[in-house]
N, CA, C and O atoms as a Tinker XYZ file with bonds, in Angstrom:
   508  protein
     1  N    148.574000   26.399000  102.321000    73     2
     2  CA   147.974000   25.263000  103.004000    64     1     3
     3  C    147.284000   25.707000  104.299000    63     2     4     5
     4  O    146.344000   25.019000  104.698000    81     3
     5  N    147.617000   26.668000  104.916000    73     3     6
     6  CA   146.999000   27.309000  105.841000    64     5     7
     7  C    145.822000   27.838000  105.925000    63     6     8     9
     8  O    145.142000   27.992000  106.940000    81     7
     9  N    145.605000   28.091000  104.956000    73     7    10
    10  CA   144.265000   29.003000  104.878000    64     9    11
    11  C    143.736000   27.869000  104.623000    63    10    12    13
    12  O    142.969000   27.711000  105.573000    81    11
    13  N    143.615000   26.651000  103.712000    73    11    14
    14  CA   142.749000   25.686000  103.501000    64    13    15
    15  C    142.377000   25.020000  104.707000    63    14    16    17
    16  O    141.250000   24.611000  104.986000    81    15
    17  N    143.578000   24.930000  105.514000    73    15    18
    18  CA   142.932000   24.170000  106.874000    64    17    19
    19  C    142.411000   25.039000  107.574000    63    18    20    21
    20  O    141.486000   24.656000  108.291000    81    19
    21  N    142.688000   26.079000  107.611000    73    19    22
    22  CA   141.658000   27.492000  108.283000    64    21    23
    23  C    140.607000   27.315000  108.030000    63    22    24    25
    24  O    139.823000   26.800000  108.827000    81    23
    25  N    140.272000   27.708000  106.788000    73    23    26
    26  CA   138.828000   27.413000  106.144000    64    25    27
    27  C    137.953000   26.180000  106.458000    63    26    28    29
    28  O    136.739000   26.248000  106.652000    81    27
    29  N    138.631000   25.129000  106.488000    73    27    30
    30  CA   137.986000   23.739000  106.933000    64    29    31
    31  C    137.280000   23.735000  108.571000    63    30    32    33
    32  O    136.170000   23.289000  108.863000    81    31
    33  N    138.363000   24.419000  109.580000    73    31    34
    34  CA   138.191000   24.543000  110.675000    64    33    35
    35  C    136.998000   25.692000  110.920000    63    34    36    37
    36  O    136.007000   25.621000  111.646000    81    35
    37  N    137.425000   26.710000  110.102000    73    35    38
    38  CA   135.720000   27.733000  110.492000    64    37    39
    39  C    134.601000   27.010000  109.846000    63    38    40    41
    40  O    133.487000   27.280000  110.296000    81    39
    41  N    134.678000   25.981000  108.699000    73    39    42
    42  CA   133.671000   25.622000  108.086000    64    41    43
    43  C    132.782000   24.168000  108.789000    63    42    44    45
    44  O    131.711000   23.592000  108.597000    81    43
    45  N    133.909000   24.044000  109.635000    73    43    46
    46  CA   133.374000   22.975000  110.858000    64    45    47
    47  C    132.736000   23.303000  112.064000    63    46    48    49
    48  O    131.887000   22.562000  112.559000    81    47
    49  N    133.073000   24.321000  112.550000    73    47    50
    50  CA   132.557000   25.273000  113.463000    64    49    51
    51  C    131.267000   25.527000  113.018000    63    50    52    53
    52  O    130.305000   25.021000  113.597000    81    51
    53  N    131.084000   26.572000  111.634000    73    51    54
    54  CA   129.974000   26.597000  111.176000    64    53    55
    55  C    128.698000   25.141000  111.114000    63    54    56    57
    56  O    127.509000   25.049000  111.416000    81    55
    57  N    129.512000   24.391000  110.674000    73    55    58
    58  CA   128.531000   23.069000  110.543000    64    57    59
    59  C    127.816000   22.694000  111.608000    63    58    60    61
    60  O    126.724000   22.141000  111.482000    81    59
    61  N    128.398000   22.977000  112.839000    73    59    62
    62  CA   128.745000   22.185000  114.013000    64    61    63
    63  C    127.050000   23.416000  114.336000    63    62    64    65
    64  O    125.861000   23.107000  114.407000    81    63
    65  N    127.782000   24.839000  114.455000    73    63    66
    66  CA   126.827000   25.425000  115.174000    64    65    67
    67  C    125.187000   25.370000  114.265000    63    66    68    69
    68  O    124.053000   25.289000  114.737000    81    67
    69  N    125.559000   25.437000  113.088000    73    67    70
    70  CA   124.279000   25.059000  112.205000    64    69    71
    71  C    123.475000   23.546000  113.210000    63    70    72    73
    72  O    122.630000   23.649000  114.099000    81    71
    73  N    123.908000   22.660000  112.837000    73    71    74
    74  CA   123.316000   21.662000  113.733000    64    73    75
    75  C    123.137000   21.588000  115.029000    63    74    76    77
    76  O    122.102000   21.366000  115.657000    81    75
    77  N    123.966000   21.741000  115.310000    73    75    78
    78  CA   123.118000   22.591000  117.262000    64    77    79
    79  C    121.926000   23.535000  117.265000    63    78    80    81
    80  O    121.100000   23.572000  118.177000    81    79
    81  N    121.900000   24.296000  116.172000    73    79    82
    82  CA   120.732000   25.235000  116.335000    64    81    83
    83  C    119.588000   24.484000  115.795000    63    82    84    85
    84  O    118.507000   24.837000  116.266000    81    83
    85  N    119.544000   23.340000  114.744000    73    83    86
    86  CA   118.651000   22.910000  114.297000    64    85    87
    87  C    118.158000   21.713000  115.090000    63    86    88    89
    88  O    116.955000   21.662000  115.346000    81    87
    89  N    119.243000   20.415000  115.646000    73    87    90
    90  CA   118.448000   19.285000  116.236000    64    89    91
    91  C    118.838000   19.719000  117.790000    63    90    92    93
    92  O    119.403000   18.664000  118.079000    81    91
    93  N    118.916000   20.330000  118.715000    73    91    94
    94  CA   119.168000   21.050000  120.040000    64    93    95
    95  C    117.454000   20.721000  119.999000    63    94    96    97
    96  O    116.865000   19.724000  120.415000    81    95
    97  N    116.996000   21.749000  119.445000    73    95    98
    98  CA   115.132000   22.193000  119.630000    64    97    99
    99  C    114.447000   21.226000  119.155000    63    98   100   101
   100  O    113.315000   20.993000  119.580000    81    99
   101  N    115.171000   20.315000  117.941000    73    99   102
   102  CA   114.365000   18.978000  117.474000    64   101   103
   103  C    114.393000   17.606000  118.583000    63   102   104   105
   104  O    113.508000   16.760000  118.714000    81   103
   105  N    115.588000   17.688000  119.249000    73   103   106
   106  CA   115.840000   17.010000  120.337000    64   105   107
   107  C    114.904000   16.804000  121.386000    63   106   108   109
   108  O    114.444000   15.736000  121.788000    81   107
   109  N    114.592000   18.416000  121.932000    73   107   110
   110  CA   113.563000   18.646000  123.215000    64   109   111
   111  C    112.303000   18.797000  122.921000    63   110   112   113
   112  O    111.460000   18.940000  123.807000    81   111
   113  N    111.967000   18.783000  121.461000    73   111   114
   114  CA   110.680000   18.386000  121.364000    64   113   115
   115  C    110.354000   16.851000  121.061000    63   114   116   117
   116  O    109.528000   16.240000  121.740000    81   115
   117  N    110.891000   16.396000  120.242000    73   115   118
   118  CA   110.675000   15.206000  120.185000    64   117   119
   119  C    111.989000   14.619000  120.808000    63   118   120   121
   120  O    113.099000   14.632000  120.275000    81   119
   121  N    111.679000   14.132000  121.963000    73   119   122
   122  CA   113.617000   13.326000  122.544000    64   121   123
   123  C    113.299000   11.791000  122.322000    63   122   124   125
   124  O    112.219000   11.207000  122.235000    81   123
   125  N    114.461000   11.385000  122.268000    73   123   126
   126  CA   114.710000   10.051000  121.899000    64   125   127
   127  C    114.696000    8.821000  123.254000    63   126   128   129
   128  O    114.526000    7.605000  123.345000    81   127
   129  N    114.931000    9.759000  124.011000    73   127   130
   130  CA   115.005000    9.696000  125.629000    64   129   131
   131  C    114.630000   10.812000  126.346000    63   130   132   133
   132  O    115.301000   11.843000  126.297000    81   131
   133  N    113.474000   10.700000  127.109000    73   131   134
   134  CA   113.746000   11.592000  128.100000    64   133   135
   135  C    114.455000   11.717000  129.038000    63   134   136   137
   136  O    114.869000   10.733000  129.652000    81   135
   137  N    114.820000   13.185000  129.430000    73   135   138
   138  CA   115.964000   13.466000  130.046000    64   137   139
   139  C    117.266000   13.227000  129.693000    63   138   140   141
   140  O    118.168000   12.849000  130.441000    81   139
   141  N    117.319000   13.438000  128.643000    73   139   142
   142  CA   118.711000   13.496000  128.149000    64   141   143
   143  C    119.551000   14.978000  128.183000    63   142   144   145
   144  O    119.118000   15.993000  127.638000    81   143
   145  N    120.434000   14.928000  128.695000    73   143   146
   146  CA   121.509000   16.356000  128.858000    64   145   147
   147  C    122.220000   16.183000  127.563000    63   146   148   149
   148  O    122.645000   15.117000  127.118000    81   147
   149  N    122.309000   17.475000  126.956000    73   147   150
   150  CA   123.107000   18.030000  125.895000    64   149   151
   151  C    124.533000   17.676000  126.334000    63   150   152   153
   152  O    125.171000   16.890000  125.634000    81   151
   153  N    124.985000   18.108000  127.252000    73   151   154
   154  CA   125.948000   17.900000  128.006000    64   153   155
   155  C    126.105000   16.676000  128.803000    63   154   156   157
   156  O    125.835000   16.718000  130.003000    81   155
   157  N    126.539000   15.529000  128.223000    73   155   158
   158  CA   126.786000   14.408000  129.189000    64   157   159
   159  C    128.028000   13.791000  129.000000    63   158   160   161
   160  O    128.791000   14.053000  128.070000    81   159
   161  N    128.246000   12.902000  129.959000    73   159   162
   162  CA   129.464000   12.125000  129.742000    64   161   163
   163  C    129.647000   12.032000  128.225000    63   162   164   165
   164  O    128.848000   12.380000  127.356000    81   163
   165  N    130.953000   11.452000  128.073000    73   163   166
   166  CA   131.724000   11.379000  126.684000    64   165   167
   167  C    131.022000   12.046000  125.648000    63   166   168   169
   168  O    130.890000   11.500000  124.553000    81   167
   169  N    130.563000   13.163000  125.880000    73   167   170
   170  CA   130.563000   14.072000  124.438000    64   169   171
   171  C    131.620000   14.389000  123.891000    63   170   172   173
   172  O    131.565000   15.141000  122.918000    81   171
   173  N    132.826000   13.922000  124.347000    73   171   174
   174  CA   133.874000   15.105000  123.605000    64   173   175
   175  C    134.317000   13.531000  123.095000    63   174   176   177
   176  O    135.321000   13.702000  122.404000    81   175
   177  N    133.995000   12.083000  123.143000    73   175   178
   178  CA   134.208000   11.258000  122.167000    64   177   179
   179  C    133.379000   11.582000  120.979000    63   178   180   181
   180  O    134.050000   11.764000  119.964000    81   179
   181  N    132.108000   11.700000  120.842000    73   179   182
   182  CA   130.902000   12.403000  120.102000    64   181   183
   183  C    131.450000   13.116000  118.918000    63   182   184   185
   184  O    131.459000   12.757000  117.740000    81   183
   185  N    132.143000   14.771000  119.762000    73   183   186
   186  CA   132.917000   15.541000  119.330000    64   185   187
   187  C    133.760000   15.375000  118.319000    63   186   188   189
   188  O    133.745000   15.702000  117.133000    81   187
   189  N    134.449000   14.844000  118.963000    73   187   190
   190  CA   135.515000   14.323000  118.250000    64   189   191
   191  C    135.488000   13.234000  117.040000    63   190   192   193
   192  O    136.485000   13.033000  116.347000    81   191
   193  N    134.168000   12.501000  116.837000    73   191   194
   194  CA   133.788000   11.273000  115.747000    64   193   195
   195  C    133.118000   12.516000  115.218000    63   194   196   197
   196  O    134.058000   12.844000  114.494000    81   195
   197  N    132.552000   13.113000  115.092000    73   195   198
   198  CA   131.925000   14.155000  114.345000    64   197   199
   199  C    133.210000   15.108000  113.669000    63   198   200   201
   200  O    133.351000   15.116000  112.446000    81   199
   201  N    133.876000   15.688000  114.316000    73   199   202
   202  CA   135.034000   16.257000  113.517000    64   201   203
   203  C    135.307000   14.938000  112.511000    63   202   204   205
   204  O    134.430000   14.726000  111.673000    81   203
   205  N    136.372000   14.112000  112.537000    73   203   206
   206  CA   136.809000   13.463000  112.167000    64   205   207
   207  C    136.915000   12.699000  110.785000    63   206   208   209
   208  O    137.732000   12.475000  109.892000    81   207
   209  N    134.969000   12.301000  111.309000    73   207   210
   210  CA   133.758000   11.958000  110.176000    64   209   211
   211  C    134.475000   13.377000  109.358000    63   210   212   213
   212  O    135.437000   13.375000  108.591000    81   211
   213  N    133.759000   14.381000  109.756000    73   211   214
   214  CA   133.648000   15.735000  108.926000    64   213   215
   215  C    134.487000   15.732000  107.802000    63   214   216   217
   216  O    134.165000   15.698000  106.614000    81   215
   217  N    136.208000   15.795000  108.596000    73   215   218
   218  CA   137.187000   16.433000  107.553000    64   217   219
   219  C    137.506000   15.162000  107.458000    63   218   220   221
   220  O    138.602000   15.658000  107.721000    81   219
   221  N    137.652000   14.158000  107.364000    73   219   222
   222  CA   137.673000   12.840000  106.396000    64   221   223
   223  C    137.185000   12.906000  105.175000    63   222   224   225
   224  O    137.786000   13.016000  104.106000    81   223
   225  N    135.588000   12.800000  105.493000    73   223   226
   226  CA   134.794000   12.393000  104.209000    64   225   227
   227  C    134.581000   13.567000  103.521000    63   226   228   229
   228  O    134.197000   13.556000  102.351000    81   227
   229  N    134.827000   14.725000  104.227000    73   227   230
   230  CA   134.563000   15.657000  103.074000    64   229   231
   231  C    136.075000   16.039000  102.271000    63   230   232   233
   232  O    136.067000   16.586000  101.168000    81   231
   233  N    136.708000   15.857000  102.623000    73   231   234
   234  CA   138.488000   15.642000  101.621000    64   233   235
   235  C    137.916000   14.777000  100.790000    63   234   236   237
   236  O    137.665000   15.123000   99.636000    81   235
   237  N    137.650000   13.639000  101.205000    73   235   238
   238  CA   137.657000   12.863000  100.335000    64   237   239
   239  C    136.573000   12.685000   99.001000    63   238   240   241
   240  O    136.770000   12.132000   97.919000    81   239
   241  N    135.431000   13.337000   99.495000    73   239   242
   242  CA   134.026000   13.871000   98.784000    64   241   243
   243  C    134.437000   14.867000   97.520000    63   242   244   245
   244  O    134.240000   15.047000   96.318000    81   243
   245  N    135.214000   15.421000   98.767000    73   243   246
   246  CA   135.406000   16.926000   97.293000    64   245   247
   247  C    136.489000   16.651000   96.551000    63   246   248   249
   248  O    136.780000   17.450000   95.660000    81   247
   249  N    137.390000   15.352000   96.781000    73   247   250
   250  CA   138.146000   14.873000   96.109000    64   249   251
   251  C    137.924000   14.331000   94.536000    63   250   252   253
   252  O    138.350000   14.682000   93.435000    81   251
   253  N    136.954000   13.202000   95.071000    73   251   254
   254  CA   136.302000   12.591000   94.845000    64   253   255
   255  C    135.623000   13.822000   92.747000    63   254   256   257
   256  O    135.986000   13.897000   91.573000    81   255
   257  N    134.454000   14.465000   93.757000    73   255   258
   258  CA   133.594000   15.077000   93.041000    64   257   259
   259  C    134.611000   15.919000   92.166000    63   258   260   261
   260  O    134.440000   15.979000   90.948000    81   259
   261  N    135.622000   16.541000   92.753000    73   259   262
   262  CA   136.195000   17.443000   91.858000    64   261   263
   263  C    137.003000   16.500000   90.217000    63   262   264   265
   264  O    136.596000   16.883000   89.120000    81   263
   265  N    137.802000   15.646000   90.252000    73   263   266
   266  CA   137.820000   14.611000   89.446000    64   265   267
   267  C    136.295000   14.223000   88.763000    63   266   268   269
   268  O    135.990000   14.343000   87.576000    81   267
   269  N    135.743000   13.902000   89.480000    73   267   270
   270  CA   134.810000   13.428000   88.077000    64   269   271
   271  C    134.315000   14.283000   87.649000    63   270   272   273
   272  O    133.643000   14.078000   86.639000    81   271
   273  N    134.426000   16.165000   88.399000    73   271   274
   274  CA   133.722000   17.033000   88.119000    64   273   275
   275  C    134.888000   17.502000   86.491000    63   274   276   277
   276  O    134.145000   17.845000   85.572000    81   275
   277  N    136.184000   17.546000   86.137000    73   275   278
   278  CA   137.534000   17.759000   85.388000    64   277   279
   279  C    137.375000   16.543000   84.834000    63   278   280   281
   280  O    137.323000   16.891000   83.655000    81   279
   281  N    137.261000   15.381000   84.817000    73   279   282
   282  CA   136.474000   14.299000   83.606000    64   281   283
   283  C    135.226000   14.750000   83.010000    63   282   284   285
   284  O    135.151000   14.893000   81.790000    81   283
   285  N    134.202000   14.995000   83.807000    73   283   286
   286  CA   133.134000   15.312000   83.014000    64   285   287
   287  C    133.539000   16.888000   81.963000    63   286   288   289
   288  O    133.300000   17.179000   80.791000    81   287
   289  N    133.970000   17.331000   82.654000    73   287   290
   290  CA   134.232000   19.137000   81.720000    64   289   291
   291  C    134.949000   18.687000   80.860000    63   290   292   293
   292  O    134.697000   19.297000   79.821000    81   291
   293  N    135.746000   17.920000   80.698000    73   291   294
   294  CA   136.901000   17.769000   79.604000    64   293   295
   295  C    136.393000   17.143000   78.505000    63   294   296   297
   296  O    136.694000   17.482000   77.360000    81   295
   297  N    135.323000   15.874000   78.879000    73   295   298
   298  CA   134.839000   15.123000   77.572000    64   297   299
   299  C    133.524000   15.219000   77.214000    63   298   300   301
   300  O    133.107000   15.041000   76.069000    81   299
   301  N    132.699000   15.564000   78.402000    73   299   302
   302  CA   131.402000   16.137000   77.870000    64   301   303
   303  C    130.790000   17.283000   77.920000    63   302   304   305
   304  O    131.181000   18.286000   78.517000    81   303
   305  N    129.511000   17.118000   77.097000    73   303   306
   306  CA   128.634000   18.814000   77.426000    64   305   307
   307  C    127.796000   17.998000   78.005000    63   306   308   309
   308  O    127.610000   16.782000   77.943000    81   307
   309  N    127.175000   19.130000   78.755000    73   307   310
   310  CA   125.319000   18.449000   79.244000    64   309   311
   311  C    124.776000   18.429000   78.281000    63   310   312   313
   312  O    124.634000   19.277000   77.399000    81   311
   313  N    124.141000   16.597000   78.496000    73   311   314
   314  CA   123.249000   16.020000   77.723000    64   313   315
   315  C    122.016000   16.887000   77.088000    63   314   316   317
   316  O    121.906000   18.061000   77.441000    81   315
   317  N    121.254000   16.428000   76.325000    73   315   318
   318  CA   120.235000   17.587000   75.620000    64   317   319
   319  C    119.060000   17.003000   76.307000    63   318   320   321
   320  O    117.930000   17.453000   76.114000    81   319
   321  N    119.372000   15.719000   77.339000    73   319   322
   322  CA   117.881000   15.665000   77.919000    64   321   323
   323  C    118.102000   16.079000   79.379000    63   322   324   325
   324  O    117.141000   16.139000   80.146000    81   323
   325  N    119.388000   16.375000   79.793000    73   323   326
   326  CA   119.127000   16.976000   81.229000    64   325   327
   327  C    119.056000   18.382000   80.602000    63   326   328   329
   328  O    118.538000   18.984000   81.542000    81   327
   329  N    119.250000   19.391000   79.543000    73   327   330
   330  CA   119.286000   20.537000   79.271000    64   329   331
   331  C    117.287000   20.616000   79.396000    63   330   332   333
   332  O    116.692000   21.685000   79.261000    81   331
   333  N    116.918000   19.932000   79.535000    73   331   334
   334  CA   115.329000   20.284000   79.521000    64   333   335
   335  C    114.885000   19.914000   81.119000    63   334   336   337
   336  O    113.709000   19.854000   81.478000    81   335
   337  N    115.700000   19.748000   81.742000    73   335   338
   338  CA   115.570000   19.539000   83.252000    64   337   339
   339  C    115.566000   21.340000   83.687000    63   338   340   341
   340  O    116.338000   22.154000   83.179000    81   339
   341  N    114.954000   21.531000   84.289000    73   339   342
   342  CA   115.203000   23.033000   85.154000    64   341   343
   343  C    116.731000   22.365000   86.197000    63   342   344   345
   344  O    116.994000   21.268000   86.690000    81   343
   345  N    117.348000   23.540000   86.157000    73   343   346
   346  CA   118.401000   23.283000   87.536000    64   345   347
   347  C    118.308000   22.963000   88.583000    63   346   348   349
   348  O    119.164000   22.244000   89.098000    81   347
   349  N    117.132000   23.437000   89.301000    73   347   350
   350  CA   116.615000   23.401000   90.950000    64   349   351
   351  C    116.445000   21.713000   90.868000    63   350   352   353
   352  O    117.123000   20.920000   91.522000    81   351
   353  N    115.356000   21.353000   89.892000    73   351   354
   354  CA   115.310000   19.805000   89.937000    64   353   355
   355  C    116.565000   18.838000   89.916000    63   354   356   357
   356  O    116.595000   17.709000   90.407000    81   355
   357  N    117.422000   19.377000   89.370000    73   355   358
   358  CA   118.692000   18.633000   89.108000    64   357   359
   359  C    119.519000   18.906000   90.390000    63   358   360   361
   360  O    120.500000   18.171000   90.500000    81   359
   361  N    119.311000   19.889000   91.472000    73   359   362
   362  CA   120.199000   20.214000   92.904000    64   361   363
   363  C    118.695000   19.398000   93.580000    63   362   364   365
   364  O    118.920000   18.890000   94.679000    81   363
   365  N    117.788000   19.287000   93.263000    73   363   366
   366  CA   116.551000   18.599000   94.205000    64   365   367
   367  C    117.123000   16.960000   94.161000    63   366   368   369
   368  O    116.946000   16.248000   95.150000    81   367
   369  N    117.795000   16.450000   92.979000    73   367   370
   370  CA   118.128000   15.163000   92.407000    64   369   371
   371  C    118.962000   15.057000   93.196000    63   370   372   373
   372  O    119.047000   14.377000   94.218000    81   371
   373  N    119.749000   15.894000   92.623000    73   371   374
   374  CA   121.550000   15.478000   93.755000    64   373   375
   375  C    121.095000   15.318000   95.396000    63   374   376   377
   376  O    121.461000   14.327000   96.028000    81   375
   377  N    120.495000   16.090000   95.851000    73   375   378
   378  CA   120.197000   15.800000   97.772000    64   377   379
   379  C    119.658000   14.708000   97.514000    63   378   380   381
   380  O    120.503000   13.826000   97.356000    81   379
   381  N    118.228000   14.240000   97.357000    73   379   382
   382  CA   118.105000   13.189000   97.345000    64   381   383
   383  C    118.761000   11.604000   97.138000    63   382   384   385
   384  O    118.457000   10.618000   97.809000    81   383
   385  N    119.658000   11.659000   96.112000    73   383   386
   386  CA   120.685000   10.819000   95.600000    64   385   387
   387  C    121.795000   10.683000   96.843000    63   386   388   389
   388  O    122.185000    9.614000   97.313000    81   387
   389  N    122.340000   12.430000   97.395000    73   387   390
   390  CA   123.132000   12.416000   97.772000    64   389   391
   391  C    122.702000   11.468000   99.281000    63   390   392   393
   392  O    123.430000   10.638000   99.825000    81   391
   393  N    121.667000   11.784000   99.609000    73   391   394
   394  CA   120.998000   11.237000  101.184000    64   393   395
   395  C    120.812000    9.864000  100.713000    63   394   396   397
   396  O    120.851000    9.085000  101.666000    81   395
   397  N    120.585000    9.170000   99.358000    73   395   398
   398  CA   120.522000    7.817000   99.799000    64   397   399
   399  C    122.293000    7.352000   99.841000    63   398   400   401
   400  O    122.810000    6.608000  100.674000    81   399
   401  N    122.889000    7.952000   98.833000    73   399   402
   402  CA   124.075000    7.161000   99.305000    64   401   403
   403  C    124.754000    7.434000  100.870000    63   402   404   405
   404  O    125.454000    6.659000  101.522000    81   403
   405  N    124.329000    8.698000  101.197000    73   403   406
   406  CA   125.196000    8.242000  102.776000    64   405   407
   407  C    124.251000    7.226000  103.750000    63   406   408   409
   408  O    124.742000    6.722000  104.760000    81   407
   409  N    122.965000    6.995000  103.384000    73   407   410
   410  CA   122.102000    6.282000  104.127000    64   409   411
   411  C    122.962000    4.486000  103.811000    63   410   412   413
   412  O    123.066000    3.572000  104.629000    81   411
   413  N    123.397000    4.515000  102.494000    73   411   414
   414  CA   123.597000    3.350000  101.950000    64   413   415
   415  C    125.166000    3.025000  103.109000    63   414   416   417
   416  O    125.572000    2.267000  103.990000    81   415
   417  N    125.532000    4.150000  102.341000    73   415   418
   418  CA   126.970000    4.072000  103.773000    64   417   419
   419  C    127.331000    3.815000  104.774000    63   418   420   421
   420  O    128.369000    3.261000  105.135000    81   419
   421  N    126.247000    4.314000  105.476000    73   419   422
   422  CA   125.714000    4.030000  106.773000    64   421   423
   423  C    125.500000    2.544000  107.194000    63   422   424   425
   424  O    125.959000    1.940000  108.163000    81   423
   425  N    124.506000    2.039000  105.992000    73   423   426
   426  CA   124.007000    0.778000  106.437000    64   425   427
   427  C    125.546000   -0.536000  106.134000    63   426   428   429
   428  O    125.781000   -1.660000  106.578000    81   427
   429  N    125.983000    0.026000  105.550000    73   427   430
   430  CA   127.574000   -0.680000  104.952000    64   429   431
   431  C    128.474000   -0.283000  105.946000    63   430   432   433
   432  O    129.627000   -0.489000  105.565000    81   431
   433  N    128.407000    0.273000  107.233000    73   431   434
   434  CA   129.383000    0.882000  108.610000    64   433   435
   435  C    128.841000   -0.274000  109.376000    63   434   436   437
   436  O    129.508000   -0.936000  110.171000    81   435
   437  N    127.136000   -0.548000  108.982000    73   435   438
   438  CA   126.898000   -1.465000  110.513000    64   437   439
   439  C    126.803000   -3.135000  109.845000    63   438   440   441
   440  O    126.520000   -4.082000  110.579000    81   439
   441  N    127.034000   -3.273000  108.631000    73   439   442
   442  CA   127.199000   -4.874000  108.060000    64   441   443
   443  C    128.692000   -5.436000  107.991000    63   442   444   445
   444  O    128.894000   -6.602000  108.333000    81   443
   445  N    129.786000   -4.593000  107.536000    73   443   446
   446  CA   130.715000   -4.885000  106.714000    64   445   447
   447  C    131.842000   -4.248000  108.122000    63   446   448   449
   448  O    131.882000   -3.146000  108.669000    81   447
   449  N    132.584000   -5.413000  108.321000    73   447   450
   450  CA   133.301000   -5.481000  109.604000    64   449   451
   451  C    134.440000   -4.625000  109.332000    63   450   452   453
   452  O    135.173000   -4.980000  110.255000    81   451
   453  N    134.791000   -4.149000  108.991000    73   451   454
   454  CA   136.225000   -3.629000  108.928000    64   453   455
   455  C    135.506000   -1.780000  108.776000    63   454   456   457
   456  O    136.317000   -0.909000  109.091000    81   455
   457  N    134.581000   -1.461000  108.481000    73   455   458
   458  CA   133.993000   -0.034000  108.641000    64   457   459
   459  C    133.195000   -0.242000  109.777000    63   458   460   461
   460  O    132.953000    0.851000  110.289000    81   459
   461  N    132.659000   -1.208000  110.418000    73   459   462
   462  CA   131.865000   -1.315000  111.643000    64   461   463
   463  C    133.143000   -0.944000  112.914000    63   462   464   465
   464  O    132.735000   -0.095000  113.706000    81   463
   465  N    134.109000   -1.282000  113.110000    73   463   466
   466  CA   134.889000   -1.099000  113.853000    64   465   467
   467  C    135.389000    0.352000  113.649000    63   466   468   469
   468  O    136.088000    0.512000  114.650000    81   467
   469  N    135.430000    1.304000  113.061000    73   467   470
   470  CA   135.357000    2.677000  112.964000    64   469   471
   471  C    134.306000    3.574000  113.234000    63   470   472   473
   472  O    134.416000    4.742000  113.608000    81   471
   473  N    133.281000    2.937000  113.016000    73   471   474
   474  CA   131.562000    3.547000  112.954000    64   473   475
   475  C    131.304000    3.102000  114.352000    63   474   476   477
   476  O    130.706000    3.929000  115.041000    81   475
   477  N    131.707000    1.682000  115.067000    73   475   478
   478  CA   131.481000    1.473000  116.536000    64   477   479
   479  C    131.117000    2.831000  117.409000    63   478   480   481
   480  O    130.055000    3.204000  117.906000    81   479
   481  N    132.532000    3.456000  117.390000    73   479   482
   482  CA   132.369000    4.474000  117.989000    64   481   483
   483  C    131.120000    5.431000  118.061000    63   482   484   485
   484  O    130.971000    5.950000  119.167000    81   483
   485  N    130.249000    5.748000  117.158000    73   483   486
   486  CA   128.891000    6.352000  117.030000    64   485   487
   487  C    128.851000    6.006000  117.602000    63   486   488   489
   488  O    129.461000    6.564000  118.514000    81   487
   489  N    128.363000    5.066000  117.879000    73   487   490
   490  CA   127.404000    4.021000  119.022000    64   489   491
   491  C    127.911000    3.277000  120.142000    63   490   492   493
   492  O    127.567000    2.148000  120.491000    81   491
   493  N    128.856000    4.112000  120.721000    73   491   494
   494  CA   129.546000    3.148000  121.845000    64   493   495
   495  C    128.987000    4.106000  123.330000    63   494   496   497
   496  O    128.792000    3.809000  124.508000    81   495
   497  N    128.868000    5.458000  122.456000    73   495   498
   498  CA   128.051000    6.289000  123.456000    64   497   499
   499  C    126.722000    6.353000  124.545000    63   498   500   501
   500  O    125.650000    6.831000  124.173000    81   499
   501  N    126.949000    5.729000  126.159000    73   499   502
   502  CA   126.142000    5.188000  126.942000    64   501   503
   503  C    124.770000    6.392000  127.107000    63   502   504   505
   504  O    123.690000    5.836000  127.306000    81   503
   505  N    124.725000    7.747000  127.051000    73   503   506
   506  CA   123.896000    8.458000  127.088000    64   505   507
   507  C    123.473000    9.196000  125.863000    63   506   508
   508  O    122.538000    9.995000  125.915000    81   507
């Protein structure tokens, strides 16, 4: 069990620094505000909803996927019309798919009261 939460923790780190390197520079070119500090009050609430988010939904994702991934292996083969799909298109499918459902998620955090009061927090952040 150790190593799994090991792994989770470097793989959060990783995530973490991946996205700092990518919206840091997307930030200061296009800012949402000017003058905004990387560093401001309650980042480490930020921080901390970002962990949280993280190893939540992804337990539960890979939970999730791995089950229907041991249903699908057990009772089916791939279909003979995704077998004429190239692969790349079918990982091009899944991001796309995958980005509308967390978009959908998203929009179901800021309608549906009982996930709005968890998701608050995103947005309770004054800077």
């Amino acid at each position: 069990m150790f190593e799994n939460t090991f792994d989770r923790i470097v793989t959060l780190c990783v995530s973490i620094s991946i996205l700092v390197a990518v919206f840091v520079p997307l930030e200061r070119l296009f800012p949402a505000r000017a003058g905004q500090r990387i560093f401001r009050p309650a980042i480490g609430t930020d921080a901390l909803f970002f962990a949280g988010q993280y190893l939540v939904w992804s337990v539960a994702s890979i939970t999730i996927l791995s089950a229907i991934q041991r249903g699908a292996t057990a009772h089916l083969t791939r279909p003979a019309l995704l077998q004429l799909v190239p692969t790349w298109m079918l990982c091009v499918l899944a991001v796309i798919l995958g980005d509308l459902l967390v978009y959908g998620f998203h929009r179901a955090c800021h309608a549906w009261e009982p996930l709005w009061k968890i998701h608050a927090v995103h947005h309770s952040s004054e800077h």
